[in-house]
C-alpha positions as CSV (number, residue, x, y, z in Angstrom):
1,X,1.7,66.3,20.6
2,X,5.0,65.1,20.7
3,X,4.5,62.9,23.9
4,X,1.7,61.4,22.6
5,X,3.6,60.6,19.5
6,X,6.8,59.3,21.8
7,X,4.2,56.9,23.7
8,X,2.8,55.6,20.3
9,X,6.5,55.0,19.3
10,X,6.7,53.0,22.5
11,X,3.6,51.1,22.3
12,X,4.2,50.2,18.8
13,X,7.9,49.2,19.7
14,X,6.4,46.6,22.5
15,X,4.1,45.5,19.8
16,X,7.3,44.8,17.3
17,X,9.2,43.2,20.1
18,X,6.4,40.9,21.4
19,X,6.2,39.9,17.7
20,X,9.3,39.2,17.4
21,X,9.9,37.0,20.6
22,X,6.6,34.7,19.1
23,X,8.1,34.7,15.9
24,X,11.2,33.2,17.4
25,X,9.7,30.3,19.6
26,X,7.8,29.5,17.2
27,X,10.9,29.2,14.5
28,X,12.3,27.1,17.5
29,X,9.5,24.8,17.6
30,X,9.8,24.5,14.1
31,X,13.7,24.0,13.5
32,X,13.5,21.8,16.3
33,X,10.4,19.8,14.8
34,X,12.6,19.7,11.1
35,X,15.8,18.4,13.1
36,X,14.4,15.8,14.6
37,X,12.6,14.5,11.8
38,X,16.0,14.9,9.6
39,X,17.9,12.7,12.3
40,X,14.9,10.3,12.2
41,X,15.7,8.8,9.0
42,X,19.3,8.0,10.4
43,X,17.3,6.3,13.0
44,X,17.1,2.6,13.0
45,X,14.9,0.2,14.5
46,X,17.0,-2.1,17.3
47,X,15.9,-4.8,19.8
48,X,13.1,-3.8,21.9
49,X,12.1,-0.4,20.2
50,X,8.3,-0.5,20.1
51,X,7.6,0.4,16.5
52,X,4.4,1.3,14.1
53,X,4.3,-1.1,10.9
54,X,1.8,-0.4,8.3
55,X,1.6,-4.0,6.1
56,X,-0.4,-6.2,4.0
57,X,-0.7,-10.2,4.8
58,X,-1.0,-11.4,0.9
59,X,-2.1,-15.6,0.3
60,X,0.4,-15.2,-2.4
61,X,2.2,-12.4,-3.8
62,X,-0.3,-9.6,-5.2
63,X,-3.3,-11.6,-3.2
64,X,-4.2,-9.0,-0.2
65,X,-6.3,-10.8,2.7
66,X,-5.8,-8.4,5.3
67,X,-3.9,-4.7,4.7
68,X,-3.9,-1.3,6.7
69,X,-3.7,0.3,3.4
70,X,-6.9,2.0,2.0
71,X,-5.4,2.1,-1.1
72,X,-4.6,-2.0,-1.7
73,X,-7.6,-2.0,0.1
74,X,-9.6,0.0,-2.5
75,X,-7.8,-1.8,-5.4
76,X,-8.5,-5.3,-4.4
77,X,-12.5,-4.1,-4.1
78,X,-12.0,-2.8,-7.2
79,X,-10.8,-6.3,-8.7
80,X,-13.6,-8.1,-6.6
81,X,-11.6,-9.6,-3.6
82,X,-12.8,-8.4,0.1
83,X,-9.3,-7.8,1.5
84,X,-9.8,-6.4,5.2
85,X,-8.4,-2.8,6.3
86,X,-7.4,-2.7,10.1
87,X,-5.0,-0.5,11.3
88,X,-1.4,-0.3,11.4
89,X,0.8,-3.1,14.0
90,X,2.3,-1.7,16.9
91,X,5.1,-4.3,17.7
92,X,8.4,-4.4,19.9
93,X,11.1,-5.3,17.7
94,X,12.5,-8.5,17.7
95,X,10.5,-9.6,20.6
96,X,8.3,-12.7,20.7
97,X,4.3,-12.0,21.3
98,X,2.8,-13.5,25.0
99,X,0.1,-15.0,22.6
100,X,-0.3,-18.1,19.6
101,X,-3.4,-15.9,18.2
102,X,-2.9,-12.4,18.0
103,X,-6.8,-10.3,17.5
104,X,-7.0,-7.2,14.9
105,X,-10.3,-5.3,14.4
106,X,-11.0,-5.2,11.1
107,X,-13.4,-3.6,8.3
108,X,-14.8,-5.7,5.7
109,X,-17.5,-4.7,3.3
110,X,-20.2,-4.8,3.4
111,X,-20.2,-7.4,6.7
112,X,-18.8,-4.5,8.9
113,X,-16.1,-4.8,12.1
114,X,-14.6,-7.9,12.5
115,X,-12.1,-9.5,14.4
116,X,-9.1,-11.7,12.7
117,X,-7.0,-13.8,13.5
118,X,-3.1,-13.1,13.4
119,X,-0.1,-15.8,14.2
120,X,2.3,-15.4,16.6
121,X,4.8,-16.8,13.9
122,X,4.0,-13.8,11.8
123,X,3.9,-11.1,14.0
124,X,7.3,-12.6,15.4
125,X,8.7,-12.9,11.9
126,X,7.4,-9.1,11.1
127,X,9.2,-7.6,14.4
128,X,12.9,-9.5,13.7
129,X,12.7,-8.0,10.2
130,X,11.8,-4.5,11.3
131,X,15.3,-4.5,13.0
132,X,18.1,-2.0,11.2
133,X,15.4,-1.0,9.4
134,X,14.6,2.9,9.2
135,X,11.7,5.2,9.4
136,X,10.2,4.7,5.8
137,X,11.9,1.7,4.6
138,X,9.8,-1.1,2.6
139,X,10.1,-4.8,2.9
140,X,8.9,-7.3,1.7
141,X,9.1,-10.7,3.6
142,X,8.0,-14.1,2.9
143,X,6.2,-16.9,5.1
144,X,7.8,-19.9,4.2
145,X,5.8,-21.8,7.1
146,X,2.6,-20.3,4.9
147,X,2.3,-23.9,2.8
148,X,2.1,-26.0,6.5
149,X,-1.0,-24.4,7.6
150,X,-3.6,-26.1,6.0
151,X,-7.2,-27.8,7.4
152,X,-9.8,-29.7,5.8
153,X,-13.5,-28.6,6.1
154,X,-16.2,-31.6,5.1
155,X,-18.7,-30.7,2.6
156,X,-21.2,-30.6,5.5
157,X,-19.5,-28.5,7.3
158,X,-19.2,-26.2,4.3
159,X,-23.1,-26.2,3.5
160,X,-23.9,-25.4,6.9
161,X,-21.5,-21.9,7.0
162,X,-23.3,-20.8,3.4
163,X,-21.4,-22.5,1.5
164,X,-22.4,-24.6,-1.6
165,X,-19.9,-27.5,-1.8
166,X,-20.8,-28.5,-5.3
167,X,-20.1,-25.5,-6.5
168,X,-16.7,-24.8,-4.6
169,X,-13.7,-24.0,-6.3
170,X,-10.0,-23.6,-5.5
171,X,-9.0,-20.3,-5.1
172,X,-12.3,-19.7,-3.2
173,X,-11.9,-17.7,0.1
174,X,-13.8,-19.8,2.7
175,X,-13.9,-18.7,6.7
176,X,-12.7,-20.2,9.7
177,X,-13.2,-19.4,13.0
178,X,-10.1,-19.7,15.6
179,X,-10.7,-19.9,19.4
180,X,-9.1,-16.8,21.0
181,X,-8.9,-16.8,24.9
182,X,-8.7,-13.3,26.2
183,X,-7.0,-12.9,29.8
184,X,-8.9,-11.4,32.8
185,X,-7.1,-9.7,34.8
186,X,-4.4,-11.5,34.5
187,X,-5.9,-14.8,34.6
188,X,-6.8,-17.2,31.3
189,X,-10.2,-16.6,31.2
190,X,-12.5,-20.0,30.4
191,X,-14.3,-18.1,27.8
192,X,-13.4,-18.1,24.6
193,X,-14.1,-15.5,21.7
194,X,-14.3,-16.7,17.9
195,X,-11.4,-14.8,15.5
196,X,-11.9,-15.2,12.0
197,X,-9.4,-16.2,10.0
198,X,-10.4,-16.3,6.0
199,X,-8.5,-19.2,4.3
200,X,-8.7,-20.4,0.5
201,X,-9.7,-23.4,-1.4
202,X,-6.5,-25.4,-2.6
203,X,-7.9,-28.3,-3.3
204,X,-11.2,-30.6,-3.2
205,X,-12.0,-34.3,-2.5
206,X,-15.8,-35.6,-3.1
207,X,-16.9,-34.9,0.4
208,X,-14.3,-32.3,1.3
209,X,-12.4,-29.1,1.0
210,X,-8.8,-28.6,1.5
211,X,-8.1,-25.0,2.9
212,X,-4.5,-23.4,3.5
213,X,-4.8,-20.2,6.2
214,X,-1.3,-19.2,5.8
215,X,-0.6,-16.4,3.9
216,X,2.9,-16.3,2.2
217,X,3.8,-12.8,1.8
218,X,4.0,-9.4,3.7
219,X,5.0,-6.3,2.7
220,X,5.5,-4.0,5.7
221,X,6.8,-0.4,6.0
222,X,8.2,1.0,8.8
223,X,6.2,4.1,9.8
224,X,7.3,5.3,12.9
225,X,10.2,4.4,15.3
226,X,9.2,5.1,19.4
């Protein structure tokens, strides 16, 4: 009786011990996890870090076009303006991108996936100011080269993408299409994809419209730091 109690004892001591050895990795694995997230948001972005940005491009302050957030996303649906949710930037701080037109998939209700069109200008401006800054921080940074990008569509050209030019009005989103020239392997490739790019009435002659596709603000947050 008593062996068979002192080999319980044993195999119940094994039990406690193995236990105990998982408990501790895994309270490793977990201080470590904490203490490198703590020393995370001492962390600061610096030249060449590659970097995830959430942001919104805005045509003007509180004026979303394009936004990886569902909820400014959401809101602007909810106020009747089609802002487009693509996913966050992955960037390289502070260096300048290999491209003038950058493409980002894109959801827009209810047309579906789309592709846009991003500047090299702002992406560039986006990954200087992303420097010093730390995992979490907010910014918000203005496009003061937003008021120069401007086009003029003709009223034909407006009737034939939909449009109704007698009743256009500033403040109207209207589309453009940018030529994007993807690389194959390695090489420029002589076929050429359309991006769009949605713009907004500013103005209006009698037989055109005067569109401006920069957008002035962003407002970025830093969400991780590679």
């Amino acid at each position: 009786m008593k062996k068979q109690e002192t080999k319980k004892d044993k195999d119940r001591q094994k039990m406690l011990s193995k236990i105990f050895v998982v408990f501790i990795l895994i309270s490793c694995v977990i201080g470590f996890s904490l203490t490198a997230s703590f020393f995370n948001i001492f962390k600061t972005a610096e030249q060449g870090n590659y970097v995830i940005v959430d942001y919104t491009l805005n045509f003007e302050e509180g004026i979303p076009i394009i936004s990886s957030s569902q909820s400014v996303v959401q809101d602007a649906y909810q106020n009747g303006f089609p802002t487009a949710l693509s996913g966050s930037l992955v960037l390289q701080a502070g260096v300048p991108q290999s491209e003038k037109i950058i493409p980002v998939e894109a959801y827009v209700y209810p047309d579906g996936m789309t592709e846009y069109a991003l500047f090299d200008i702002e992406l560039d401006t986006i990954s200087n100011s992303v420097i010093g800054m730390h995992q979490g921080d907010v910014k918000k940074i203005n496009f003061d080269f937003a008021q120069d990008l401007t086009d003029n569509m003709s009223s034909f050209a407006y009737n034939a993408i939909g449009g109704n030019f007698s009743q256009a009005q500033t403040g109207m989103l209207v589309p453009l299409a940018f030529n994007y020239y993807p690389d194959e392997n390695g090489e420029t490739s002589n076929n050429s994809v359309k991006l769009e790019r949605p713009s907004v009435i500013i103005g209006k002659t009698d037989d055109a419209l005067i569109l401006r596709y920069g957008y002035a603000v962003a407002d970025i947050q830093l969400r991780e730091i590679q």
